[in-house]
N, C-alpha and C positions, 0 to 999 in steps of 0.2 A: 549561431548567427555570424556569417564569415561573408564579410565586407568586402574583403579582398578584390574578387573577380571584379566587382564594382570599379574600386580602386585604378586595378591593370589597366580597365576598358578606360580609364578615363583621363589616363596617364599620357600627358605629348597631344591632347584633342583642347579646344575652345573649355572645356571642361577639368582641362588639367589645374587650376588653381583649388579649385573644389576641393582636388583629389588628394592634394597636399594639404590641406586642412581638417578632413574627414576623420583621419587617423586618432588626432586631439578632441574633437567633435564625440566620436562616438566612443572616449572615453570617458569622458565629460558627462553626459547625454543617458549612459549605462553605468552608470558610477556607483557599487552596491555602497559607499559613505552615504551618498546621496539619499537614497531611494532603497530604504531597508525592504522592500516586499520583494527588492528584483531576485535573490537569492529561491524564494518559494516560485518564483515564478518561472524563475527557467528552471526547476525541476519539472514542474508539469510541463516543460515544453519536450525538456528530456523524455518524461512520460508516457510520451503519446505513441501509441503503437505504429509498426512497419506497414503501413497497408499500400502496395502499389495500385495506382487506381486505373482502370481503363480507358475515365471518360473523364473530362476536366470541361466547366461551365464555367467560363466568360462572357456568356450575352445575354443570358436569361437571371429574371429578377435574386433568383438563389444559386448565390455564386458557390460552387461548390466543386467537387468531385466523388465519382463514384467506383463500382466494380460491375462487370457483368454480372455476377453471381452476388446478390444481399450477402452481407455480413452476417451471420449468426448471431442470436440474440442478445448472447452475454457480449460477445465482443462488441456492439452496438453499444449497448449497456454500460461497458466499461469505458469507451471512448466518448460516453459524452458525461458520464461522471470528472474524466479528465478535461476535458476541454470545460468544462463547468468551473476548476479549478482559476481558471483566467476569466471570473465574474468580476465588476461588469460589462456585457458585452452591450455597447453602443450603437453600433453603425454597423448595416446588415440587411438584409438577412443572409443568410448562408446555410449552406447544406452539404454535409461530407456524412457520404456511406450510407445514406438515410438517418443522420442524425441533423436534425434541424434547428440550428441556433436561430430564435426567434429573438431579435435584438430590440434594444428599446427604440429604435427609428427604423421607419420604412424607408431608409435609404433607396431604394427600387424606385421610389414615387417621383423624388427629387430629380432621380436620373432620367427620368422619364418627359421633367419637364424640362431639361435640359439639352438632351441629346438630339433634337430635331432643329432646333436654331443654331447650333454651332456649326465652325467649321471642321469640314472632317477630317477625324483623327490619324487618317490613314500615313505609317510613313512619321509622323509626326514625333519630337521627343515634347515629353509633357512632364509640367509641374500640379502638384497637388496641395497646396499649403492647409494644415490642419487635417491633413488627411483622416485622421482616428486609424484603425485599423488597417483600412486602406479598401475600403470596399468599393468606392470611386475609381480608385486605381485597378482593379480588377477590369470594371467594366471600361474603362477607358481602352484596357489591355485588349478588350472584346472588341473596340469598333476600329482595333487593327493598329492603334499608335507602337509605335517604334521602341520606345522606351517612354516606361511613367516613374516619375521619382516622388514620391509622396512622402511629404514632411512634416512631424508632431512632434514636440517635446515629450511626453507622456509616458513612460516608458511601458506600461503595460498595454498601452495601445499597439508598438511595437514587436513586444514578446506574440501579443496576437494574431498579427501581421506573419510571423516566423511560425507559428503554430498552422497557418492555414496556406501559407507557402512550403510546407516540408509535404502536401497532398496537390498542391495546384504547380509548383515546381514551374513558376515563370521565371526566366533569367535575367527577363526586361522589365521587372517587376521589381522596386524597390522601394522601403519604408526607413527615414533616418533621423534620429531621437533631434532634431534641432528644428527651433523656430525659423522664421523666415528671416528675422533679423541676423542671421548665421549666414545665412548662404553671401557667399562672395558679391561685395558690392560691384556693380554695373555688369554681371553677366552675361547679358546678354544671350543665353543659350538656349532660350527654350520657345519652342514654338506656339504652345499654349500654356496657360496659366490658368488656371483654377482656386480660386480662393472663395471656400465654401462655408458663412457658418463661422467667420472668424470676424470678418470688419468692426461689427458691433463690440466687440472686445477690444481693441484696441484705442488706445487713450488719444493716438494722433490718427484719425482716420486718414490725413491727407498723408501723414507720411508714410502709412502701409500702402497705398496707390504707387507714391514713389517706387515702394518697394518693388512692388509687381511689376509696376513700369518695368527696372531695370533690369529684369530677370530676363525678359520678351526680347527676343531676335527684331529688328525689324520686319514690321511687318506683322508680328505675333499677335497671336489673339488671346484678349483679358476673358473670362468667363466668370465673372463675380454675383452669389448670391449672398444676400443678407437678410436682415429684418430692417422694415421699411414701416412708417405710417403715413395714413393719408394725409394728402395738403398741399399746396401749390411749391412752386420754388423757394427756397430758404427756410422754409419749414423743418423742421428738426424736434426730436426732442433726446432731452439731456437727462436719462431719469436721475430724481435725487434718490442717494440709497439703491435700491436693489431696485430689477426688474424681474417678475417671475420669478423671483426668488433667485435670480443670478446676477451674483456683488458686483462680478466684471463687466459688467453692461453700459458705455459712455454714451455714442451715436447713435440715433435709430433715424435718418431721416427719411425725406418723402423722395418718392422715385425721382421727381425734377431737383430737387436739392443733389440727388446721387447724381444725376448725369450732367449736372455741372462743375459737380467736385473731380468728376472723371473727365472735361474739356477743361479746366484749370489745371491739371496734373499732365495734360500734354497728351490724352487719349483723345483718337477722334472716331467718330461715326459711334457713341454710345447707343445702344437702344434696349427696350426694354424688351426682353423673351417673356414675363411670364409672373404675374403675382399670384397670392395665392396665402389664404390664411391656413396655418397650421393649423391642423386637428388634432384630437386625444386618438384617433385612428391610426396615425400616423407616427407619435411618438407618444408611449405609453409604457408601462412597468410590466413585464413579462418573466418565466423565471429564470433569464438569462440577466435581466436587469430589476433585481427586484426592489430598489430604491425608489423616492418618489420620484412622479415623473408631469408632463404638461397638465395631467387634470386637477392636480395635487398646487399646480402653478396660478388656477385660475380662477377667480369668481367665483361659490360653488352655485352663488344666486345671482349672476350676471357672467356667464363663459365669455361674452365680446370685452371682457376686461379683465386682466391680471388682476393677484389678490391684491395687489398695489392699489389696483386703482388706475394704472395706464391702457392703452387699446392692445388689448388679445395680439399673440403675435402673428404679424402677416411677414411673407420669404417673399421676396424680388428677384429673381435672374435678369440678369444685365449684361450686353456684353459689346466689347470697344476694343478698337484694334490698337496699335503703336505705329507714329509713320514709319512709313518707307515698303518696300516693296518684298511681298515674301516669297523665298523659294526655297525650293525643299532641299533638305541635307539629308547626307549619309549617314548613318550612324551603321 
């Protein structure tokens, strides 16, 4: 996992404060004190056999790579017994050699209701906050951005990340162990923002807006999804205890609560792309993620309600510019 190039490219650019803090960062971040699994984990990264691929998938739903000639059974065989070793896989799908990591979320779905209302990536440097694995940042890589940086604490999401770029071999493709709270305050450097799947977890919803705020170039575009319930402006709910069985859960508001929290935070032209209740279709336990998962979350005698007792979860896409006037850079 060699940061470096990263580093070089970003050394003496609008991105050079980053670059001087990364070094600490992705000590930190990779810290086997830390995080006793990382040890077994980059051995199966080490693991993973030499396959040069012919064909590398950036736009279609199973991000992957392959060879003109199928792999041989056993090697098949043995490359997804390794790649199994970096269970659970999250965020997905993916496909290398014809081995099909079938993940616990149809990431493909989410992208799909995304990528027609934004502005295009062409050219573009992007952020990814919460990336998991980085399967957004692949296809982001697909609709032609410039460079994608996508960001998780997680470290096995990471090692992931390095497991499926040592076959896709993108150099503007990057995954780095820190939260958003890490990244250099008021940078200002990035053309698009993506923050997917994370708002709901954060205890100051207004001050993670801030955050993305300041990441955005002028002119930048926010592309924010979360979970949302129904109800007029200022509706919100606060679960007490757990949601869906998940502790980290503070905000969930209603789409007009969201798009005033995002014109109080200094974004303008919010609008909404796209709601849409999650299904057990969509994210479910498979044997790449074989933990419980959404149906395990829910009502087994009412689905439109968590086993809580709150409304089933519905995703909002929402998305809101930064003032000022945007034009496109070099990278």
């Amino acid at each position: 996992m060699d940061y470096q190039p990263l580093i070089d490219r970003w050394r003496d650019t609008e991105m050079d404060r980053w670059a001087q803090l990364l070094p600490q960062q992705l000590a930190q971040g990779l810290s086997h004190q830390r995080y006793g699994d990382l040890a077994r984990w980059l051995e199966v990264l080490d693991a993973l056999p030499d396959i040069e691929p012919d064909t590398r998938n950036l736009d279609s739903a199973r991000v992957g790579a392959d060879c003109n000639s199928p792999l041989p059974a056993q090697a098949q065989a043995d490359l997804k017994q390794t790649l199994m070793g970096l269970h659970p896989w999250r965020k997905g799908p993916f496909e290398l050699f014809g081995v099909h990591i079938d993940t616990e979320w149809r990431s493909d779905w989410k992208w799909e209701r995304v990528r027609n209302g934004i502005a295009a990536l062409t050219g573009r440097r992007v952020l990814d906050v919460g990336c998991g694995s980085g399967y957004h940042c692949w296809r982001m890589l697909g609709e032609g951005a410039a460079e994608v940086i996508g960001i998780d604490p997680t470290p096995l999401f990471v090692v992931q990340f390095w497991a499926l770029q040592k076959y896709l071999q993108a150099p503007q493709a990057w995954v780095i162990p820190v939260g958003i709270e890490q990244v250099p305050a008021r940078l200002r450097a990035f053309d698009t923002v993506f923050s997917m799947g994370v708002l709901y977890h954060r205890r100051s919803p207004m001050d993670h807006l801030l955050e993305l705020r300041d990441c955005l170039r002028p002119g930048g575009q926010l592309v924010l999804e979360t979970l949302v319930i129904e109800g007029e402006a200022g509706a919100t709910l606060v679960p007490e205890g757990r949601y869906a069985r998940m502790g980290n859960v503070w905000f969930l508001p209603s789409c007009d609560t969201l798009l005033g929290w995002l014109r109080k935070t200094g974004f303008q032209q919010p609008q909404v792309l796209d709601v849409a209740a999650t299904t057990s279709d969509e994210q479910r336990a498979t044997e790449w993620m074989t933990f419980h998962s959404l149906a395990n979350f829910l009502d087994p005698e009412d689905p439109a309600r968590t086993v809580e007792g709150y409304p089933a979860p519905r995703r909002a896409v929402i998305t809101a510019q930064v003032p000022g006037n945007w034009q496109p850079a070099e990278y």
